[in-house]
C-alpha positions as CSV (number, residue, x, y, z in Angstrom):
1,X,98.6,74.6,91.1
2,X,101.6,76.9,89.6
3,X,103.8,78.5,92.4
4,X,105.8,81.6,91.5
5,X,105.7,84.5,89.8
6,X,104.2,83.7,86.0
7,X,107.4,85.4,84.6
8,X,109.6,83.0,86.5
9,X,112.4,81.0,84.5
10,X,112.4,77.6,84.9
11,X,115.1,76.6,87.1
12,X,116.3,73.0,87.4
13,X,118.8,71.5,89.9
14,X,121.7,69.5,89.8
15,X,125.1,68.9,91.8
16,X,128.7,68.0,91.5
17,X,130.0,65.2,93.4
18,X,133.7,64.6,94.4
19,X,134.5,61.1,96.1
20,X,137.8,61.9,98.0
21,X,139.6,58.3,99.4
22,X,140.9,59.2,102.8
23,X,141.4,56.5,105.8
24,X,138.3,55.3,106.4
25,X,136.9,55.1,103.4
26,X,135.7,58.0,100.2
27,X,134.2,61.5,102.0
28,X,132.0,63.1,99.2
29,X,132.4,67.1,98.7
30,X,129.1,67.8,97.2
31,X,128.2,71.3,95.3
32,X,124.6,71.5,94.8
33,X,123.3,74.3,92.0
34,X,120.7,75.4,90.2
35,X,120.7,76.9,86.8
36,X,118.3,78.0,83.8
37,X,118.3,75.5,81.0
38,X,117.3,77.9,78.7
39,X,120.5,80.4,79.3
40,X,122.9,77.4,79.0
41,X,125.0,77.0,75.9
42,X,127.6,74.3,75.2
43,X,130.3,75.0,72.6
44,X,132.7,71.6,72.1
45,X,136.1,72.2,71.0
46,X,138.7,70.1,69.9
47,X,142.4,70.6,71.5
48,X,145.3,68.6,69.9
49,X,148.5,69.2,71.7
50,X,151.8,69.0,69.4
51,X,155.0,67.9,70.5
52,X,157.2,65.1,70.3
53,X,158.1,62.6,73.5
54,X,162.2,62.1,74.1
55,X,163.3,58.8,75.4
56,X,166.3,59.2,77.1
């Protein structure tokens, strides 16, 4: 049985998760989303950085 609104974009869900060490042991700091698939682009770039290391 569809919930919703017919018009409805399809959402999906995800997270980001961050394991910090502290003294006990890692604490995670969690982000939870969710986002459109079909709105999301991905453009992959190269970046070279130029320069020149001096040992001194």
């Amino acid at each position: 049985m569809p919930t919703g609104y017919s018009r409805s974009p399809k959402l999906l869900k995800g997270a980001f998760v961050k394991l910090s060490e502290v003294f006990l042991g890692p604490v995670p700091n969690i982000i939870v989303f969710q986002y459109n698939p079909e709105t999301i682009n991905c453009d992959l770039t190269l970046s070279i950085v130029s320069g020149k290391e001096t040992g001194e």
